[in-house]
N, C-alpha and C positions, 0 to 999 in steps of 0.2 A: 711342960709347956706344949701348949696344940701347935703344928705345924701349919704353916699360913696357905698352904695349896692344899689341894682333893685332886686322887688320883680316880680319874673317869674311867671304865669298862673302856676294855680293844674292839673294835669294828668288827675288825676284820674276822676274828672267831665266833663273833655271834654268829654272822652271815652266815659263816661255813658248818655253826652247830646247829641252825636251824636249815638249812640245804639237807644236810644230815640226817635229820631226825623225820624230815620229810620222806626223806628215802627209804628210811625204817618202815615209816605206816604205809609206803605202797608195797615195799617184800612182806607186810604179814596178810596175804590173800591176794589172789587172781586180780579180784575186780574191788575196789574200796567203797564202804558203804558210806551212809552220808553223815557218818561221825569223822569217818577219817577224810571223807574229800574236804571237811569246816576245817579240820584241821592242820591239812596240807594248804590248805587255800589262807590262814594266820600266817604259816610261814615264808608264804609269798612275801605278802603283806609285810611283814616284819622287816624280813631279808631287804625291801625296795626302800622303805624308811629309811633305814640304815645303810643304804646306798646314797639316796638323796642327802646325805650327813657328811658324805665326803666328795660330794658338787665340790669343783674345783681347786680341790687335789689329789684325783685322781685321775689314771690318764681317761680320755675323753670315749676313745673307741671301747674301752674293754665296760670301761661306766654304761654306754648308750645300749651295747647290747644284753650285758646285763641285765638292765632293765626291763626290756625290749622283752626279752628268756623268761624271767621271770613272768611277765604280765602274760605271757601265751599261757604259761600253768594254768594263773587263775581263769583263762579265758577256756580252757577246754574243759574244766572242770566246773565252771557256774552252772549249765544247764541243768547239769545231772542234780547238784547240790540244792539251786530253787524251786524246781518241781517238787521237792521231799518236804522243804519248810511248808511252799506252798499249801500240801495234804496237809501235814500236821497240823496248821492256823485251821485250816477246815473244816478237821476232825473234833477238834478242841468248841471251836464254833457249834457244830451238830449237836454236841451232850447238853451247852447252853442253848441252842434255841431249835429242840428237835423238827416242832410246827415248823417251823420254815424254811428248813429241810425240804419236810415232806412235800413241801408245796411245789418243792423244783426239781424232784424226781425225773422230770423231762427236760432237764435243761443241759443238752449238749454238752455245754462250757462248762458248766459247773461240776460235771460227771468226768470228765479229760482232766480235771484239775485235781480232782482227789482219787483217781486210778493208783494203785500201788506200782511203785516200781517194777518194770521186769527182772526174772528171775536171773541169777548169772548164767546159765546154761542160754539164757534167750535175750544176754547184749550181744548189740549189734556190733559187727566186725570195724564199724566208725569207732567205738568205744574203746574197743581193745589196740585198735591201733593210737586212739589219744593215750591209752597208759605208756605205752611203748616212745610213745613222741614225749612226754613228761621226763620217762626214765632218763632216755639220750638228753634231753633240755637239761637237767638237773647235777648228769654227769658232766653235760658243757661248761658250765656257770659254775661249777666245785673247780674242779681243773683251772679257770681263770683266775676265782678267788685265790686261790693257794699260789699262785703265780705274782699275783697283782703286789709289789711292792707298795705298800702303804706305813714304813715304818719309821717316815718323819714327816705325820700329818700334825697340825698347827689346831691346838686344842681352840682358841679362840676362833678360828676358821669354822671350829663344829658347832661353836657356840655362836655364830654367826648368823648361820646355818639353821639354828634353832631358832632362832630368835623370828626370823624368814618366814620360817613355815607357823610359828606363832602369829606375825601380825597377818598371815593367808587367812590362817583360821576363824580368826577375831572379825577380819573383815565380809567374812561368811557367816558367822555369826549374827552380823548386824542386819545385812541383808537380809535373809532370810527370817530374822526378826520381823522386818520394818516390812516385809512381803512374801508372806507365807506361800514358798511354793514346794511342790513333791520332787523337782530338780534342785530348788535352792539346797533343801534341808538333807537330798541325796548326797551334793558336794560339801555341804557342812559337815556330815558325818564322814567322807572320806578323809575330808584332811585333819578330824578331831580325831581319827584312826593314828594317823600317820605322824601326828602331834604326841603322839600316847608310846607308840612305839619307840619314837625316836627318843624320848624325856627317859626314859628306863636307862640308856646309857649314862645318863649323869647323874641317877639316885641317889649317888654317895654327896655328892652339891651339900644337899639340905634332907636326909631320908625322912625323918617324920612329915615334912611341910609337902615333898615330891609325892609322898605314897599319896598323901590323904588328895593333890591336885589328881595322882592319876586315877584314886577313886571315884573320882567325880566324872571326869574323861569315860571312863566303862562305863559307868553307869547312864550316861548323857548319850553315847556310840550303840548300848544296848538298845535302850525306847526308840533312839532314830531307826534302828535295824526294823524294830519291831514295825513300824509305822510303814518303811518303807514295801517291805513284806507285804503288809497289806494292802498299799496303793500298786503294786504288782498286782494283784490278785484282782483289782478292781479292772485294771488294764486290761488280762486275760478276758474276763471275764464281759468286754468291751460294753459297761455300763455307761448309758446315756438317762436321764431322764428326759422324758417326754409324757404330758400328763395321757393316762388314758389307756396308754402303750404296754409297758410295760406287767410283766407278773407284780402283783402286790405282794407278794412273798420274795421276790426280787428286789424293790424298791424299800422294802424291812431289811432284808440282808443288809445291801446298801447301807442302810442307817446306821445299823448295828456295827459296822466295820467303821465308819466314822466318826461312830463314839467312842471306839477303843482305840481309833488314832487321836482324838482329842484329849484320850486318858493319858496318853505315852509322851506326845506332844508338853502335855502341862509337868510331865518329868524331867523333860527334856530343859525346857527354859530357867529352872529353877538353880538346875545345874551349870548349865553352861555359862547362867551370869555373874556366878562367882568364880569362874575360870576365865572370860573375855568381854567381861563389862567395860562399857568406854573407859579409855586413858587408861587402862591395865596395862603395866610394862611389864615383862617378864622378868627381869631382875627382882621387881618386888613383889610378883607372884612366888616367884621360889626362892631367894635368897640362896648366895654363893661366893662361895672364895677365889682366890685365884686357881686356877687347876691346871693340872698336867696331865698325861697320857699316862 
């Protein structure tokens, strides 16, 4: 006979094995290249999800700065990180449409944006001092977790919890449906992030039904990435049209990058609305028993 509860993933040791593992990829080299900064910068991510899962059972000081800790990682490490995708959509872009490329040879912006990183011998002393501020960050927020008593938290609190950042998501979802904008669909994707992260604690719920919703979640959080990347790149690149004005290998660029967010975009919506289509309640999105810790 099946037993009537499902025993849920501990919080409390993810947090601490992704802090963890984050601190492995800054000990393997001086300076982290920008596989290990995407990497470190998930386990932010991850770590805060699952922070936000224990809103209001956990004490409030050690929660806020937590948080707080966390969010400075991914803040010192963004810059370095979107400069690198930025090249690479660039690069990728030039083998597709070398002509118009060539046509902007002269164009300041566009030549700043695809410059390769400098070399480690020539980061700047800001740089090395953000590892060193990470390292102390990372060893603060261990030290806390390990401390922080969480060990009669109220599983329906976390499904509570879940449920929260589910109807957040849903309601960004529609928005940004009903008014397509590059901030709506920015805050759609962070909290279809953070929706994704948090759902992986309670896999055991329902795992076939869970995996296949969180495949849909990557794949829907990818094309936003992708999209969003590129409206960055638009930003840099502070495109106006104006007839007359502009480079016409400029105003082709342009197009170009707004097709391939139209392409990503049309990935996006197909997914998301068999995850937050109206009147979707999360009980019968995932189906679950009563559960314990």
């Amino acid at each position: 006979m099946e037993p009537d509860y499902i025993k849920i993933r501990q919080i409390k040791p993810l947090i601490s094995a992704y802090i963890r593992k984050a601190q492995v990829l800054l000990k393997k080299s001086e300076f982290p290249d920008e596989g290990t900064i995407h990497d470190i910068r998930v386990f932010m991510k991850k770590s805060r999800a699952l922070l936000e899962l224990l809103q209001g059972q956990a004490d409030d000081p050690y929660y806020m700065r937590n948080m707080e800790d966390l969010r400075m990682v991914g803040r010192i490490l963004c810059i370095s990180r979107d400069v690198s995708v930025y090249r690479k959509t660039l690069k990728e872009m030039k083998k597709e449409h070398p002509s118009i490329f060539k046509g902007l040879e002269d164009n300041s912006k566009l030549k700043s944006l695809m410059e390769k990183r400098a070399a480690a011998s020539e980061i700047s002393g800001e740089m090395k001092s953000g590892i060193a501020e990470i390292q102390d960050i990372l060893n603060k927020v261990l030290f806390r977790i390990r401390f922080q008593p969480v060990s009669s938290l109220d599983p329906h609190v976390l499904l509570r919890n879940l449920e929260s950042s589910f109807s957040v998501v849903s309601d960004r979802y529609l928005r940004c449906r009903n008014k397509t904008k590059p901030r709506s669909l920015h805050r759609f994707r962070k909290g279809a992030k953070g929706f994704l992260y948090k759902l992986y604690v309670f896999r055991s719920l329902n795992p076939v039904t869970i995996k296949s919703v969180e495949k849909k979640l990557v794949s829907l959080t990818l094309n936003l990435g992708k999209y969003n990347d590129l409206d960055q790149i638009l930003k840099t690149l502070d495109y106006r049209y104006v007839k007359g004005e502009n480079h016409p290998s400029l105003d082709e660029l342009v197009i170009k990058i707004r097709e391939k967010q139209d392409r990503y975009l049309a990935k996006v919506w197909s997914a998301a609305y068999m995850v937050f289509c109206p009147g979707q309640k999360l009980v019968n999105l995932l189906g679950y028993k009563i559960l314990v810790i």
